[in-house]
FIPA-989520 format. One record per residue (C-alpha): residue in one letter; y, x, z. Coordinates in pm, 1 decimal, always signed. Layout:
N
("A"; (Y; X; Z))
...
***
This chain:
89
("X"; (-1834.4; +430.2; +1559.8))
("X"; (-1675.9; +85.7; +1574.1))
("X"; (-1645.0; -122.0; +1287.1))
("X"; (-1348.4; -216.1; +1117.8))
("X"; (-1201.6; -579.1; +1263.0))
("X"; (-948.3; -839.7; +1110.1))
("X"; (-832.8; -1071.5; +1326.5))
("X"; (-647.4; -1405.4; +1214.6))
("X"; (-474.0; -1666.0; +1403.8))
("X"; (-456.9; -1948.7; +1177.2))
("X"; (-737.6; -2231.7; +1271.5))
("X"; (-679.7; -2366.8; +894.9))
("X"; (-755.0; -2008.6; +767.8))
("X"; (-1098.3; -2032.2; +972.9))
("X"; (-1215.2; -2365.9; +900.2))
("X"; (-1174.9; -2294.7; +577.0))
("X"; (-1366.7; -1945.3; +605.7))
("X"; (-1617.2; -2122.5; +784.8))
("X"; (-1670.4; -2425.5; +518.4))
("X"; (-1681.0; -2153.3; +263.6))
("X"; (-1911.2; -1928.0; +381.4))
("X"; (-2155.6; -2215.7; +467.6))
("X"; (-2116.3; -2358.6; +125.3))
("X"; (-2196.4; -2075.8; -73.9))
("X"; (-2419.6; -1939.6; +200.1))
("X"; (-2241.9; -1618.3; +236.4))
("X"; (-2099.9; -1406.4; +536.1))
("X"; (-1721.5; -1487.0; +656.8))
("X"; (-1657.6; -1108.9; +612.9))
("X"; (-1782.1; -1167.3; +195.7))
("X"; (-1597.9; -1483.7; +181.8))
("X"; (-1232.0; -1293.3; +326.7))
("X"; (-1309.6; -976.9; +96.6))
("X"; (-1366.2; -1201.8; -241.3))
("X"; (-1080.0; -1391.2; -153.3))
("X"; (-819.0; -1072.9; -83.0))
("X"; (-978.7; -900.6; -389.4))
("X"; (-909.0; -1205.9; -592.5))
("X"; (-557.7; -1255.9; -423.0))
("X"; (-471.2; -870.3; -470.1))
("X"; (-584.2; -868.4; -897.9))
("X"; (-384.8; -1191.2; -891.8))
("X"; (-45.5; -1128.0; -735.0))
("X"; (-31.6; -746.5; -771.4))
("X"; (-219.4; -636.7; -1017.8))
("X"; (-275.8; -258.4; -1122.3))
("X"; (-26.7; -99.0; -1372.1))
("X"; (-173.9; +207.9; -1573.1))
("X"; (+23.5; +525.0; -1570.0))
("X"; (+118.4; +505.3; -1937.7))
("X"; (+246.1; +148.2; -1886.5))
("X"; (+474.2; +264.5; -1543.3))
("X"; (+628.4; +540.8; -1734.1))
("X"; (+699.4; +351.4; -2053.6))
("X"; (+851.2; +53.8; -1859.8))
("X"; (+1036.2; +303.7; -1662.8))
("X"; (+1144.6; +502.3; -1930.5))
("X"; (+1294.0; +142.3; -2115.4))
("X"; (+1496.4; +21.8; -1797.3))
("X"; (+1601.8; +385.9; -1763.5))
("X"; (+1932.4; +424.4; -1893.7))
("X"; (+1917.6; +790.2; -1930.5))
("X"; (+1630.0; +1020.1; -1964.8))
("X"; (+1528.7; +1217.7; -1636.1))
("X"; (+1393.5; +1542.9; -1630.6))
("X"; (+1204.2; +1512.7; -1336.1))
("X"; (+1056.7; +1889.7; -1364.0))
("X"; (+1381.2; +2011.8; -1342.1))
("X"; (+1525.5; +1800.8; -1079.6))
("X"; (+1193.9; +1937.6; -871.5))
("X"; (+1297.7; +2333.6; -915.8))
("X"; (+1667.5; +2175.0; -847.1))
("X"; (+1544.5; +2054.2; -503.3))
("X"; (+1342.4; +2312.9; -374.3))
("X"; (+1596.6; +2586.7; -486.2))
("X"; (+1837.5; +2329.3; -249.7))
("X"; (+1583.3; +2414.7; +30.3))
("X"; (+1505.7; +2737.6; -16.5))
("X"; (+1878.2; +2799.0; +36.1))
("X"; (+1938.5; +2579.1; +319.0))
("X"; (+1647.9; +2716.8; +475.5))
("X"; (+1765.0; +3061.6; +525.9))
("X"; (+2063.9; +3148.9; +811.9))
("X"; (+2371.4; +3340.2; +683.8))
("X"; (+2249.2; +3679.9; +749.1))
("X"; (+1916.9; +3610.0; +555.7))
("X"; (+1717.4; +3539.8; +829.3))
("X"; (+1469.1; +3271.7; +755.3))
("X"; (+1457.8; +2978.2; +986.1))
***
């Protein structure tokens, strides 16, 4: 099985790997990982359910029922799904 590759075309993004990974006497491939992990928990980081639904639920300007808009939907297809003389598709 082959392993997984990233390839990069920036020659500052790989001298700085390099000096990195020579510095602190790690691999390139630890060095890239740290520095996406660290990248990823700093510009995106993870939102706990309970926090989505309450911000959703405050910029919301009316409350959803989302269980009923489900049945809603698949009653929608259920009925578009079937021909005129009750054949199903």
């Amino acid at each position: 099985m082959a392993e997984p590759y990233l390839s990069g075309r920036s020659s500052k993004a790989h001298d700085l790997a390099h000096r990195l990974a020579k510095r602190e006497n790690r691999s390139i491939t630890d060095i890239v990982e740290r520095a996406l992990e660290a990248y990823e928990m700093r510009e995106a980081p993870r939102e706990t359910a309970e926090a989505f639904y309450a911000r959703l639920k405050a910029l919301a300007s009316t409350d959803i029922d989302l269980d009923e808009l489900i049945r809603e939907s698949h009653r929608l297809y259920c009925e578009s799904s079937t021909h005129s003389n009750g054949a199903e598709i």
